[in-house]
C-alpha positions in Angstrom: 0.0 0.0 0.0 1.5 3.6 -1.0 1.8 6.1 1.3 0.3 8.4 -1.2 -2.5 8.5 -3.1 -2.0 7.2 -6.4 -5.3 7.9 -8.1 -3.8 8.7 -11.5 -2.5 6.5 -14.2 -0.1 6.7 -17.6 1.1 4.3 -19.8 4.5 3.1 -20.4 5.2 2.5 -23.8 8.4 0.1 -24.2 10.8 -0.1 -26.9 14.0 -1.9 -27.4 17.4 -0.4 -27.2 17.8 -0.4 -31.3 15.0 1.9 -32.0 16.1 5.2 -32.1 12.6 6.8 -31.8 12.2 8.3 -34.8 9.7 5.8 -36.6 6.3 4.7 -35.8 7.8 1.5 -34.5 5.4 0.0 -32.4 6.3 -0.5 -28.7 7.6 -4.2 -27.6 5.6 -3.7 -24.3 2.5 -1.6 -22.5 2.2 -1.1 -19.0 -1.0 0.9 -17.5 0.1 1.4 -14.0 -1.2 3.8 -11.0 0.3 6.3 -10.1 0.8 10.2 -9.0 1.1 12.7 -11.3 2.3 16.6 -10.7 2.7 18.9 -12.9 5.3 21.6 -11.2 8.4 23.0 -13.6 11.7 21.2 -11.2 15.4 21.4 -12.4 16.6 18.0 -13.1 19.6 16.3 -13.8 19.3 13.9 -17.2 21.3 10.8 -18.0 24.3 12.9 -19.1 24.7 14.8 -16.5 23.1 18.0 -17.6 20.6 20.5 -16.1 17.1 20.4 -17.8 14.0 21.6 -16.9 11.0 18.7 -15.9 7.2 20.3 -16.1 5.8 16.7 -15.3 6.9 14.3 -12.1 5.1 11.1 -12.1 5.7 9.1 -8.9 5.2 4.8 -9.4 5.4 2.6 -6.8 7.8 0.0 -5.9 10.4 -0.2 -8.3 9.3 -0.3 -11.9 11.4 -1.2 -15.0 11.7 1.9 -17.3 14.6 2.8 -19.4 15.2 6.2 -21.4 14.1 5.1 -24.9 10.3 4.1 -23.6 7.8 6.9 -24.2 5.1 7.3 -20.8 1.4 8.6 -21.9 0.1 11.0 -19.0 -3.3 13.1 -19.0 -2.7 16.3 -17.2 -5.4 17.6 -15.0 -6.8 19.6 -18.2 -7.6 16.2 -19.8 -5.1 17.3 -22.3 -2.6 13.5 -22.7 0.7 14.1 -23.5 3.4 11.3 -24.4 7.2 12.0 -23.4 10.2 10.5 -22.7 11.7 10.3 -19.3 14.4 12.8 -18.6 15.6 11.6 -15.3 15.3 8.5 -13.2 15.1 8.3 -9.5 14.5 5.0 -7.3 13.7 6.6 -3.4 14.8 4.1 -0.9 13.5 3.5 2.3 16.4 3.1 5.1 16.5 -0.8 4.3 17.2 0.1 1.0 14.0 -1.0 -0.3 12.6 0.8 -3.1 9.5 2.5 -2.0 8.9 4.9 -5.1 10.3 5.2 -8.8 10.1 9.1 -9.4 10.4 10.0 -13.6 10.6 13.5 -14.7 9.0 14.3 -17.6 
C-alpha cells in the first residue's frame, strides 16, 4: 500500500534499445500502472549529466522497469494527454534500502 495516493495512471510505452525513436515502431511492451502525477516546472539532472527543466513528475510505486528510450502517456489535470520520454530517473529508498517509489521526470 503507498503512502500516497496514487489515483492517476499513464502508460508506459516500451521499446528496445535499437530503436532510435524516430519511426512509428510500435512499442515491444504496454504497461498501464497507478500512479501520481504533478505537474510543477523542477530542475533536473538527465542521464548525461546535464541541467534540464522537468514540467511533469510522475511518482510509481515500488520499483518499476523503465529505461530512457520508452515513451510514458500521462493526462494532465486539463484532460489534455501528453506522451514524453523520461528525462531523469530516481528509485527513493526506504532506510532498508528498499525501493519505496520510482520518481520520472517528464
Amino acid at each position: 500500500m503507498a503512502l500516497i495516493p496514487l489515483k492517476d495512471t499513464s502508460t508506459i510505452n516500451s521499446f528496445n534499445a535499437s530503436s532510435d525513436g524516430w519511426d512509428d515502431i510500435p512499442p515491444d511492451s504496454t504497461n498501464t500502472l497507478k500512479c501520481r502525477i504533478n505537474e510543477s516546472s523542477k530542475l533536473v539532472k538527465n542521464q548525461l549529466g546535464d541541467e534540464v527543466i522537468s514540467n511533469v513528475q510522475i511518482l510509481y510505486e515500488g520499483a518499476i522497469k523503465i529505461n530512457y528510450t520508452d515513451k510514458i502517456t500521462s493526462t494532465d489535470s486539463n484532460g489534455i494527454e501528453q506522451t514524453m520520454k523520461p528525462t531523469a530517473i530516481e528509485r527513493i529508498k526506504d532506510i532498508a534500502s528498499k525501493v519505496l517509489f520510482t520518481e520520472v521526470s517528464l
